[in-house]
C-alpha positions as CSV (number, residue, x, y, z in Angstrom):
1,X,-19.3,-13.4,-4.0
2,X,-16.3,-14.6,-5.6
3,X,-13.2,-13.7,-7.3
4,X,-14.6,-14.8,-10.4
5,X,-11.3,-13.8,-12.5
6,X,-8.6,-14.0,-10.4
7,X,-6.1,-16.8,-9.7
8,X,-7.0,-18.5,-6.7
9,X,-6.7,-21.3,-4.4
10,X,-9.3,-21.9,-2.1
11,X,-8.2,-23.4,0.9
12,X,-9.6,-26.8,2.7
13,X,-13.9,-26.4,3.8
14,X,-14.1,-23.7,6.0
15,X,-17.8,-23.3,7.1
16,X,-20.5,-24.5,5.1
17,X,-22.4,-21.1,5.9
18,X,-19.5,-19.6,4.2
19,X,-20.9,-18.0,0.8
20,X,-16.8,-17.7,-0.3
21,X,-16.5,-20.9,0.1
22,X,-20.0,-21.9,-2.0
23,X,-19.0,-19.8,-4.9
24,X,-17.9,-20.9,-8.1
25,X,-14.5,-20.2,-8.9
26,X,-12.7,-20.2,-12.3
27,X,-8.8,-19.2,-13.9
28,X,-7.7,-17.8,-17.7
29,X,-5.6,-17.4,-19.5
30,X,-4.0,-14.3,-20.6
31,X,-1.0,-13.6,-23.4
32,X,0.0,-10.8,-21.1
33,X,3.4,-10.2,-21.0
34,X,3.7,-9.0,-17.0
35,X,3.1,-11.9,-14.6
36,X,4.6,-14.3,-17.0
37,X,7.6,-12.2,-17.1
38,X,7.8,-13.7,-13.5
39,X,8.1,-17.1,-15.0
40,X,10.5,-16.6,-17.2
41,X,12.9,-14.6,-15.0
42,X,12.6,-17.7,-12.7
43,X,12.9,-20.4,-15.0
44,X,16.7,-18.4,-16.0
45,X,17.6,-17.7,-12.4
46,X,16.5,-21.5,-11.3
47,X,19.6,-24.1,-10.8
48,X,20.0,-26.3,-13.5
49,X,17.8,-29.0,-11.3
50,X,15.5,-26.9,-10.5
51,X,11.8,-28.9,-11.0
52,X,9.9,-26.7,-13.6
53,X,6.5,-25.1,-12.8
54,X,3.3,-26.5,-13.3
55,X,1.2,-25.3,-16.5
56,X,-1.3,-24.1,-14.1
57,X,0.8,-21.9,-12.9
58,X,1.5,-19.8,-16.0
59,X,-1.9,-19.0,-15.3
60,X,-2.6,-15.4,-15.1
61,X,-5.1,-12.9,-13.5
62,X,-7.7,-10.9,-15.2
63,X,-9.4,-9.9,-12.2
64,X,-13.4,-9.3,-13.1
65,X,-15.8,-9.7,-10.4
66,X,-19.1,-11.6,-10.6
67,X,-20.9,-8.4,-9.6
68,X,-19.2,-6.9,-12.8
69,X,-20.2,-9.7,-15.4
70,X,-23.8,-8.9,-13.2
71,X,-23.9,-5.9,-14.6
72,X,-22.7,-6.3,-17.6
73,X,-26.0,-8.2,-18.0
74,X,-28.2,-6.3,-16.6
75,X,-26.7,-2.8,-18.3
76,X,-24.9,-3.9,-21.5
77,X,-22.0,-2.1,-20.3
78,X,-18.2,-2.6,-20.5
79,X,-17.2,0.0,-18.0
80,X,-15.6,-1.2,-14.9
81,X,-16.1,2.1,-13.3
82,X,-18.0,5.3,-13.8
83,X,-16.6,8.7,-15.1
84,X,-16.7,10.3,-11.1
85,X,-14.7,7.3,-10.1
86,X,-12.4,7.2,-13.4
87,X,-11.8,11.0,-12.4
88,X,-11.2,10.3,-8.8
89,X,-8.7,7.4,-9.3
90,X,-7.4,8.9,-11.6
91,X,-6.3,12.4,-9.7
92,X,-5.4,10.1,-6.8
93,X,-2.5,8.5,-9.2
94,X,-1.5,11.7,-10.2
95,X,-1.1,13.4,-7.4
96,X,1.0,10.2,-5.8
97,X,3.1,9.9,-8.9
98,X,3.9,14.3,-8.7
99,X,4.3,14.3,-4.9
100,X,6.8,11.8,-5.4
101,X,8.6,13.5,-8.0
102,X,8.6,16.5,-6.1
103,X,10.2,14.8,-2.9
104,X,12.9,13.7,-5.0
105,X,14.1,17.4,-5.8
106,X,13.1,18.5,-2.6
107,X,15.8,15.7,-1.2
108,X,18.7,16.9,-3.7
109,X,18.2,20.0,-2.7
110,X,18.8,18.9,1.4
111,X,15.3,19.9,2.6
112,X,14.7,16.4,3.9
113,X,16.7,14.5,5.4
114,X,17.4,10.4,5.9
115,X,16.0,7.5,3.9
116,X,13.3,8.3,1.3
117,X,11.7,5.6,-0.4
118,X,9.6,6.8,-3.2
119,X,6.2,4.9,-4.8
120,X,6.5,5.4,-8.5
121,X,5.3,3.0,-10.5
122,X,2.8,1.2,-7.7
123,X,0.2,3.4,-7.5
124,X,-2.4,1.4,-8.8
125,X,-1.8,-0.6,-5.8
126,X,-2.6,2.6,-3.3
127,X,-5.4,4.3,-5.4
128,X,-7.2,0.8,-6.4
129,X,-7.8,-0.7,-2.9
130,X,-7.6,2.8,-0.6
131,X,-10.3,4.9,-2.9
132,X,-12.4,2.0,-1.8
133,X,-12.5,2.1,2.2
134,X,-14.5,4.5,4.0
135,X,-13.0,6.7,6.5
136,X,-13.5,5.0,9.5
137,X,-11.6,2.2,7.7
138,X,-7.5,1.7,8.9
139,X,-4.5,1.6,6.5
140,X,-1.5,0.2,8.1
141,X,1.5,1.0,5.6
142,X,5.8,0.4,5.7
143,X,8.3,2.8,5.3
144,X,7.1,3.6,1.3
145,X,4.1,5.1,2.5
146,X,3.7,8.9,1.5
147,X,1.8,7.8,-0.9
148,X,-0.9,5.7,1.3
149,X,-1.4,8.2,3.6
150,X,-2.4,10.7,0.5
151,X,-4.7,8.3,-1.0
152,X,-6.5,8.3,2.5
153,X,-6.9,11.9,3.0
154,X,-4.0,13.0,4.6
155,X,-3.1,16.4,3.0
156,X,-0.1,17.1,0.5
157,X,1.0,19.6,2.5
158,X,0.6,17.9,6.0
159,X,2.8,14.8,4.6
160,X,4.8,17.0,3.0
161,X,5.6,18.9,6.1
162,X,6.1,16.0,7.8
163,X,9.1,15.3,4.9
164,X,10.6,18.7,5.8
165,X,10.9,17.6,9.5
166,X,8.0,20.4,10.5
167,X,6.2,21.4,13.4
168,X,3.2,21.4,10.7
169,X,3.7,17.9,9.2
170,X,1.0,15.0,10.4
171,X,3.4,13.8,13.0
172,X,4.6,17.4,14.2
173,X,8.0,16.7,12.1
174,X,9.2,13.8,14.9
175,X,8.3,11.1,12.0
176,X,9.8,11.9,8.6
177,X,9.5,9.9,5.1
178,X,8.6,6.4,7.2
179,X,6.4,7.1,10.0
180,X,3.4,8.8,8.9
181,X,0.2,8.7,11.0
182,X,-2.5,10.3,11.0
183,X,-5.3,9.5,13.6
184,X,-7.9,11.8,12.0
185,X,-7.8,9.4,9.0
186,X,-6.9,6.2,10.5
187,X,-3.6,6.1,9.1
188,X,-2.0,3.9,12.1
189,X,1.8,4.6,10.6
190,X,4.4,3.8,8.3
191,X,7.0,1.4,9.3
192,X,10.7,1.2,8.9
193,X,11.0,-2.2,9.8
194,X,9.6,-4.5,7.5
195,X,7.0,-6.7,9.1
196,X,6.9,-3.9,12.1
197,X,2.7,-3.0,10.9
198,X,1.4,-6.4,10.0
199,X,0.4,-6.8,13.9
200,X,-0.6,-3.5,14.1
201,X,-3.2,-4.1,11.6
202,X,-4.1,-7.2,12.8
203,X,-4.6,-5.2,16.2
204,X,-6.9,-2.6,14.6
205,X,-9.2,-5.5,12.1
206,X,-9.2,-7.3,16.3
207,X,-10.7,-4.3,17.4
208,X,-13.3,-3.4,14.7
209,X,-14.7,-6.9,15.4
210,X,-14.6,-6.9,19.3
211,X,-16.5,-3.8,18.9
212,X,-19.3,-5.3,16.8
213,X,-19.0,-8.5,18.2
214,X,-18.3,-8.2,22.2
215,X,-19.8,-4.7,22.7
216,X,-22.4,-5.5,20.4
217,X,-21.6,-1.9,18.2
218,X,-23.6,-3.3,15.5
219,X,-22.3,-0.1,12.9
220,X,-19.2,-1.3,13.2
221,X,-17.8,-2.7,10.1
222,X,-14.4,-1.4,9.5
223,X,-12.3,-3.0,7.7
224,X,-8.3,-2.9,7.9
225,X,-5.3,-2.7,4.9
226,X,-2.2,-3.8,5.9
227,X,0.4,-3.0,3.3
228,X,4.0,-4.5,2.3
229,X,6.3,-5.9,0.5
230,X,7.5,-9.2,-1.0
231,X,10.4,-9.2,1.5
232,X,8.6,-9.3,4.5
233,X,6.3,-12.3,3.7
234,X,9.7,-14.4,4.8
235,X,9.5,-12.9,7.9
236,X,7.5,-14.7,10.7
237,X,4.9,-11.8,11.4
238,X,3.8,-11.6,8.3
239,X,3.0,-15.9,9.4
240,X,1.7,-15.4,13.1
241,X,-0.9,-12.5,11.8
242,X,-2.4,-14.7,9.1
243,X,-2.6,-17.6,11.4
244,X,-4.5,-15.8,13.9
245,X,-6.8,-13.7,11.6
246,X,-8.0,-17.1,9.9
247,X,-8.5,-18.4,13.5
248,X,-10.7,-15.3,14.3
249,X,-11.8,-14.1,10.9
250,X,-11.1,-10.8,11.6
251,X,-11.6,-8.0,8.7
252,X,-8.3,-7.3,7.4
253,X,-7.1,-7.5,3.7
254,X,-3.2,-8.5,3.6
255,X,-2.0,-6.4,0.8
256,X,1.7,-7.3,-0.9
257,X,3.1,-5.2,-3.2
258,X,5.6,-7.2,-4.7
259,X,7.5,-5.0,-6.9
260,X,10.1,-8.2,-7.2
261,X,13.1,-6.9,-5.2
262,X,13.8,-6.6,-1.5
263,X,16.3,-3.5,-1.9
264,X,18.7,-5.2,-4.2
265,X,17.7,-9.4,-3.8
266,X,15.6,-10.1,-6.2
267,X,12.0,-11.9,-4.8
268,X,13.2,-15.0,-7.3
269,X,16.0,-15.8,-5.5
270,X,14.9,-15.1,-1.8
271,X,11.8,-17.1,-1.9
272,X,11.6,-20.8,-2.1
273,X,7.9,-20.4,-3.8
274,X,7.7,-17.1,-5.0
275,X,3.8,-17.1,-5.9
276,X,2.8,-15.2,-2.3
277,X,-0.8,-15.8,-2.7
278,X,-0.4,-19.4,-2.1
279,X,0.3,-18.8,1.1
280,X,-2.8,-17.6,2.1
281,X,-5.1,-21.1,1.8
282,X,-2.6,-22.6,3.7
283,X,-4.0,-20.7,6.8
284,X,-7.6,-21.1,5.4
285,X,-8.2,-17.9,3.3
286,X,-8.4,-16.8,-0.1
287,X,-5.8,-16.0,-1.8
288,X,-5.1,-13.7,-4.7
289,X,-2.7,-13.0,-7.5
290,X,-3.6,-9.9,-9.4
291,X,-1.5,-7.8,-11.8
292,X,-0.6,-4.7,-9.7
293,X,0.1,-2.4,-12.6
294,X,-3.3,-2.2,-13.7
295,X,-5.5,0.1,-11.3
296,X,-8.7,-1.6,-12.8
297,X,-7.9,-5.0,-12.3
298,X,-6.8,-4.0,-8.7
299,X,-9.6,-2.3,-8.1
300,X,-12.2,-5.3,-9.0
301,X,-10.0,-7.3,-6.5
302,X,-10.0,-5.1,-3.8
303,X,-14.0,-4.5,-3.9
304,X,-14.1,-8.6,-3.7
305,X,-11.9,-8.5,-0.5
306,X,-13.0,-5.6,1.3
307,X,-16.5,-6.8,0.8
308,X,-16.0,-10.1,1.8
309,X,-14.2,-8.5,5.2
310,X,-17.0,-6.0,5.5
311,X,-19.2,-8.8,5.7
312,X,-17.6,-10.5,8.1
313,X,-16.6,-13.2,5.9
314,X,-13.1,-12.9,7.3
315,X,-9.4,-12.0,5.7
316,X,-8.1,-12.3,2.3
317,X,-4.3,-12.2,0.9
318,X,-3.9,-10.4,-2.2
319,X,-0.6,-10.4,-3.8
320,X,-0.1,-7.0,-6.3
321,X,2.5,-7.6,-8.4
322,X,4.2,-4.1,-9.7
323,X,7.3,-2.8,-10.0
324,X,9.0,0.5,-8.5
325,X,10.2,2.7,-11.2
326,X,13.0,4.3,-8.8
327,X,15.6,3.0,-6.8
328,X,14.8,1.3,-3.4
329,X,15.1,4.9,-1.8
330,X,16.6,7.7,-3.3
331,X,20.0,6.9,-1.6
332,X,20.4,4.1,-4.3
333,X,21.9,4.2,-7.4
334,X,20.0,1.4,-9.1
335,X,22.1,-0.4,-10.9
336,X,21.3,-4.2,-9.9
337,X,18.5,-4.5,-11.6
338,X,18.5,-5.3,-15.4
339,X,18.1,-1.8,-17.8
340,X,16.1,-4.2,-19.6
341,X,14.0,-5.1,-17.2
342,X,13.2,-1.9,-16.3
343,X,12.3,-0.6,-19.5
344,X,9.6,-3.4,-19.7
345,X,8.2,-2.3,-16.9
346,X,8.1,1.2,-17.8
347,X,6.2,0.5,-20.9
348,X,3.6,-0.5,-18.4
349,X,2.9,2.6,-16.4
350,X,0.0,2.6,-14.4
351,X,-1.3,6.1,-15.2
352,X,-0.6,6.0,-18.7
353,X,-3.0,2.7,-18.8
354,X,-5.7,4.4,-16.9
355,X,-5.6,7.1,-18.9
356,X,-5.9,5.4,-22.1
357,X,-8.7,3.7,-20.7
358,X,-10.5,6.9,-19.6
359,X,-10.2,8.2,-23.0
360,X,-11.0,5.1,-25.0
361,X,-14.4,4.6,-23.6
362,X,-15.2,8.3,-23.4
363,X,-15.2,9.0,-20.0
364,X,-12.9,11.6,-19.8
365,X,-11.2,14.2,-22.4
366,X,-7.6,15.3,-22.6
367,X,-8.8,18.5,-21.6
368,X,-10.1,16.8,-18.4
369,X,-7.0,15.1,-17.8
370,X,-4.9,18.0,-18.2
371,X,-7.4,19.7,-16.1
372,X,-6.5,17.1,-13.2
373,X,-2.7,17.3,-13.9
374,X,-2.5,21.1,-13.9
375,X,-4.7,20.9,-10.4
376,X,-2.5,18.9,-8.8
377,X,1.0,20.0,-9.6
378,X,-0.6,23.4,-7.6
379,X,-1.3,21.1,-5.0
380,X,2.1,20.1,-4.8
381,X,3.5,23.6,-5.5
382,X,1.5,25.0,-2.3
383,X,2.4,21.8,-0.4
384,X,6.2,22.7,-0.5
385,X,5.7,26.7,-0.1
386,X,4.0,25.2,3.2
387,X,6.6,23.0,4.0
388,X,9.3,25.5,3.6
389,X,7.8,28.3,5.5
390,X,6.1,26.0,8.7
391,X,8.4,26.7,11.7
392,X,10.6,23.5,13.0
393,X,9.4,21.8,16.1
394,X,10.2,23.2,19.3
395,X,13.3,21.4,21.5
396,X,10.8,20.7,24.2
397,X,9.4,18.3,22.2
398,X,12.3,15.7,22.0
399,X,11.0,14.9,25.2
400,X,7.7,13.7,24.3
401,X,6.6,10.3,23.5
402,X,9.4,8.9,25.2
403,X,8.3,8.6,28.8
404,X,5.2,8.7,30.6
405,X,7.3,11.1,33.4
406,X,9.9,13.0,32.1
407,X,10.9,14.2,35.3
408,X,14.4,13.7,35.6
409,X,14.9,12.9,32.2
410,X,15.0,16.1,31.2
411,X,13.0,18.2,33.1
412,X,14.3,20.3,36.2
413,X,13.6,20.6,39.4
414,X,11.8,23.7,38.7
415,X,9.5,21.9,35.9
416,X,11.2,23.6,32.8
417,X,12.9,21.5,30.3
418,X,16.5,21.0,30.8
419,X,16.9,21.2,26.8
420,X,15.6,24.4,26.7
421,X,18.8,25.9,28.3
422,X,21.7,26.6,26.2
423,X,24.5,24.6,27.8
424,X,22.2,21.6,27.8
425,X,24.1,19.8,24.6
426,X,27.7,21.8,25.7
427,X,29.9,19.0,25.3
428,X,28.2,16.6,23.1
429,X,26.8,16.9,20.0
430,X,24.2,19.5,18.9
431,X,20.4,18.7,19.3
């Protein structure tokens, strides 16, 4: 099975059993205004010496499977998904895009507290690859990753909590905006530092196949996301965890969501080849360039990938490229990147494509739609009423999860916890 549609390089012969490797692989070309926006940003930024790109590389994706043009076929159909999953993707990108909005009043309005990085504009990225995995499946996310854990399950209210700093939240209010786990649906965390989860998903895709493979669990065919940005794919994890899931073919799908700016450096200028997916044949997997703003095309990617990992055909990089419609977090004003720049982007919002799709080939109403949006902005409603009325953790939990023993670290001799006692923070500051 191949990605038919997508740009690709295969890298040098794997394994001749390798059906990947067998398939036939094609490019197009598209007129789309996105990724080639890439090119021309470049080709302005570049020093005047600067060699110009190849043709090939104005080459764009337009991701369709050949299990899609299969079915066209067989079915005479252009629909790349049915009307249950429209609907579901579709209330997914919703509720992402209106928890968002909702955490950036709730932050004006001091009830959370820190660095908040929110996900607008890239949810095509979350709803078109995590709709996809099944529950025993792990998503490994980075510090913008309310949005992840919701499209796996977590409840509004539970990361909302978790927002407030409440005893309620998935991580008992001790995480905040950019550690959000959830072990009940394999959620292993958001990550402040960039490049911090890569192992840890490499970790969990290393277990799912020791556990099929060593103790012979032969149900066992989870499959791993790691998300993250453009910025960390300079960093040398993000390297080390590609090498050694080639070397071992372990069932992870490398996931960059390169909205084209590390805070304020743009990807451009940072990068000596800014097309990520190349980097991925150069450690002997596929690897994938797919426009991130368009939940369909994502989607037909991410079936590709998480198939091939399912299989046991081993990893894949796929590099989204989207765009964040807010600032890095909501602690930046915003104003290095270009108004025009943005307003392009914004003409390409996610939602409003899948929408038009939905309607266009008669799979869903406006009534529907509005059916979905008035459901949801409930959701988020009850999430906050939640949030603000959930009690704040106890003081005897700043103790936990720092040492095996507390004893002496904050626990008497009696066995209570030294915290606990009012003159425990007199002369420093308050707790």
């Amino acid at each position: 099975m191949a990605f038919a549609g997508a740009k690709i390089i295969q890298p040098f012969a794997l394994h001749d059993s390798d059906p990947f490797n067998k398939a036939k692989l094609s490019t197009i070309t598209s007129s789309s205004p996105f990724l080639g926006s890439t090119r021309n940003l470049r080709l302005l930024q570049s020093a005047p010496t600067a060699q110009p790109r190849p043709a090939s590389a104005s080459r764009v994706v337009a991701a369709v499977s050949d299990v899609f043009k299969e079915k066209k076929l067989k079915t005479g159909s252009d629909l790349l998904l049915t009307k249950e999953e429209g609907l579901e993707v579709y209330e997914d990108m919703i509720l992402g895009r209106a928890f968002e909005d909702m955490c950036a009043q709730m932050y004006y309005r001091g009830k959370m507290f820190g660095f908040v990085h929110l996900y607008n504009g890239q949810e095509a990225v979350s709803s078109g690859f995590i709709k996809l995995l099944k529950k025993e499946d792990s998503v490994v996310s980075t510090y913008r990753d309310h949005v992840h854990a919701l499209s796996k399950g977590v409840p509004a209210r539970a990361v909302m909590s978790e927002l407030f700093g409440k005893k309620t939240g998935c991580c008992r209010g001790q995480g905040g905006s950019m550690h959000m786990f959830s072990a009940e649906h394999n959620v292993l965390g958001g990550f402040a530092f960039i490049g911090e989860g890569i192992p840890v998903a490499t970790g969990a895709a290393f277990s799912s196949k020791y556990r099929r493979e060593v103790l012979k669990e032969a149900d066992c065919d989870h499959v791993t996301l790691a998300f993250f940005g453009d910025g960390t794919c300079n960093n040398g994890q993000f390297f080390e965890c590609l090498n050694m899931a080639a070397l071992w073919k372990l069932p992870i799908i490398f996931v960059v969501e390169n909205n084209l700016w590390a805070i304020g450096m743009s990807h451009l200028r940072s990068t000596s080849d800014p097309e990520i997916w190349k980097k991925g044949p150069a450690f002997g997997m596929p690897g994938v360039h797919v426009d991130g703003m368009d939940v369909l095309k994502v989607r037909e990617v991410a079936k590709e990938a998480i198939g091939r990992a399912r299989r046991g055909e081993g990893p894949t990089l796929v590099e989204c490229e989207t765009y964040r419609f807010r600032g890095h977090s909501l602690a930046d004003p915003d104003e290095l990147r270009d108004p025009a720049e943005k307003a392009h982007y914004a003409t390409r919002d996610p939602i409003t494509g899948l929408k038009k799709y939905l309607i266009d080939n008669k799979l869903a109403s406006e009534a529907d739609l509005k059916a979905i949006e008035k459901k949801i902005d409930e959701v988020v409603e009850e999430a906050v009423e939640f949030a603000d009325e959930s009690p704040a953790p106890s003081r005897s939990q700043l103790l936990e999860n720092v040492f095996a023993d507390p004893r002496g670290f904050g626990i008497g001799p009696d066995g209570s916890y030294r915290c606990e006692d009012p003159k425990f923070t007199e002369g420093t500051a308050q707790v």
